[in-house]
C-alpha positions in Angstrom: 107.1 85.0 88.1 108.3 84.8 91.6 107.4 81.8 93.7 104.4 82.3 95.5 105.0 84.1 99.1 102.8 85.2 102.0 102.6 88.3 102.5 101.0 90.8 105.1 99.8 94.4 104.5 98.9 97.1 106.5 95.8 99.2 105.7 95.5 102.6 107.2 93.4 105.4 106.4 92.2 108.9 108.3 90.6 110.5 105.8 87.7 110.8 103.0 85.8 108.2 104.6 88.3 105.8 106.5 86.1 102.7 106.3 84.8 103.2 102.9 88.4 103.9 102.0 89.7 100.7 103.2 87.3 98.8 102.0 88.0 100.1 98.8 91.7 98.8 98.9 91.2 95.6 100.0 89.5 95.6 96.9 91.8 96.7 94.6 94.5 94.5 96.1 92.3 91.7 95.7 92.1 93.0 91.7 95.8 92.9 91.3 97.3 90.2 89.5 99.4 87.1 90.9 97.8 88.1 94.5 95.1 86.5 96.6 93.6 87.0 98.8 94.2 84.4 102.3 92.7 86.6 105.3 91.5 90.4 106.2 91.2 91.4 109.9 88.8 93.1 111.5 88.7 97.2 111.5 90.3 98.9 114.6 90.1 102.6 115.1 93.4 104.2 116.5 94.4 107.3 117.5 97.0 109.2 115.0 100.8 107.8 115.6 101.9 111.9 114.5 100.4 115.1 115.2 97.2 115.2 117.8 95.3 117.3 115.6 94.5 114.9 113.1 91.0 112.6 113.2 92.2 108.7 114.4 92.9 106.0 111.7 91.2 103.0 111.0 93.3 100.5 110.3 93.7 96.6 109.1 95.9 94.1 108.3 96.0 92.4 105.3 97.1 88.4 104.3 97.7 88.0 100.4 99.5 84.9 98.9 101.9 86.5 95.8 103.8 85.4 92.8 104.8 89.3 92.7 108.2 90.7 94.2 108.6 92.5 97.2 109.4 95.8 95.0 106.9 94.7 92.8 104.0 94.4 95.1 104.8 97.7 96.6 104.7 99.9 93.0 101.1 98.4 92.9 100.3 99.1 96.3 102.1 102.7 95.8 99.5 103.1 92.6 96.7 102.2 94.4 97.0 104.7 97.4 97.3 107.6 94.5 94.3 106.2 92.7 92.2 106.7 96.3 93.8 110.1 96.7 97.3 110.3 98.7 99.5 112.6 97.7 103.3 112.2 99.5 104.1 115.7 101.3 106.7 114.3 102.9 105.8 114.9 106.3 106.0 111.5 108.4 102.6 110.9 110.7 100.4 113.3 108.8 96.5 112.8 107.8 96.0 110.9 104.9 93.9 109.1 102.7 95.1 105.8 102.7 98.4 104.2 103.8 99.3 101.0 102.6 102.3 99.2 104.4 104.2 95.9 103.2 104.6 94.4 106.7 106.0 91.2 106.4 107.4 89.0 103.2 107.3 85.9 104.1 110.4 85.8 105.7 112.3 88.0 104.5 114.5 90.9 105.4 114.5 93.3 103.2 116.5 97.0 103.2 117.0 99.2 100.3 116.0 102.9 100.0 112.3 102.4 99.0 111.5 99.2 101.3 112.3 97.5 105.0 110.8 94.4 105.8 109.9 93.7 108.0 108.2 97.2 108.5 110.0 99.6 110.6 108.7 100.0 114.0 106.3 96.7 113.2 106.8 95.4 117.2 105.6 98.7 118.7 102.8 99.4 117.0 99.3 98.3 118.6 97.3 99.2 115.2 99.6 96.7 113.1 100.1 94.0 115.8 96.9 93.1 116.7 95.1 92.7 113.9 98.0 90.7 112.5 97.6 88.5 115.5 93.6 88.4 115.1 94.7 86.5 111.7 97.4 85.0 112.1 98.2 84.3 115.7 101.3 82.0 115.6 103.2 84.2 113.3 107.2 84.8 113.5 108.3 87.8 112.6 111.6 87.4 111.4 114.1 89.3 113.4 111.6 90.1 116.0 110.2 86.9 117.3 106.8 85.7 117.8 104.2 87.5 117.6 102.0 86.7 120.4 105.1 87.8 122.8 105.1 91.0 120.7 101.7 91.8 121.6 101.9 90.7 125.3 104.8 93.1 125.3 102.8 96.0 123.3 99.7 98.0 125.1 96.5 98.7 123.5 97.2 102.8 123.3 93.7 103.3 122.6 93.4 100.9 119.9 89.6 99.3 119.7 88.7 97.1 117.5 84.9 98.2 115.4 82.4 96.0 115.6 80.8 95.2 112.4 
């Protein structure tokens, strides 16, 4: 078992249901073994990062305390994302039914073929920054600094966060 590390995730989702999809993941993660979970952020709806004609995402960010890997943890995330539906085209941006990202390792950097970490593009990207920073303002992401400069420095882009 690996030592026990925090660990953020990314939750995105555009189609079959975004919210109930979501929802539904955050459960599953929470199911996995050697993961709990320490904070969930509220639900922001963005438009798509891709192609214009696709509906906007909902999106959230994720806080779990592991024992699991890096790799590890993203096989089970991989397996839940096909259990709600995704199927991997290949194309980069496109619609989908869920999207789960491993944002941050503790503090890690990680590169290999299957997995950067921090996540690429993490310190431009209104839909992953501020909900991180909704739960866990004082955060340093490693190699990027901290992340309340990060989100000074990133606009909204149409990013609102859904009231419950």
């Amino acid at each position: 078992m690996h030592a026990l590390t925090v660990t953020y995730i990314g939750l995105g989702s555009n189609l079959c249901d975004p919210v109930h999809q979501i929802t539904t993941a955050r459960a599953a993660i929470e199911r996995l073994p050697a993961v709990e979970n320490i904070a969930f952020s509220s639900l922001y709806c963005s438009p798509p990062m891709g192609p214009a004609d696709q509906p906007s995402y909902v999106n959230a960010v994720m806080g779990v305390r592991t024992g699991l890997t890096a790799k590890a943890l993203l096989e089970k995330l991989q397996q839940i994302e096909a259990a709600q539906g995704r199927v991997r085209t290949g194309e980069r941006w496109g619609p989908r039914t869920l999207d789960l990202d491993l944002l941050l390792f503790g503090e890690e950097q990680i590169e290999t073929d299957d997995l950067t970490v921090p996540h690429v593009g993490i310190a431009e990207r209104a839909f992953v920054l501020y909900p991180l920073a909704e739960i866990t303002p004082d955060l340093v992401i490693p190699g990027q600094g901290n992340l309340s400069d990060l989100v000074e420095q990133c606009p909204l882009n149409g990013l609102q966060r859904i009231d419950d």
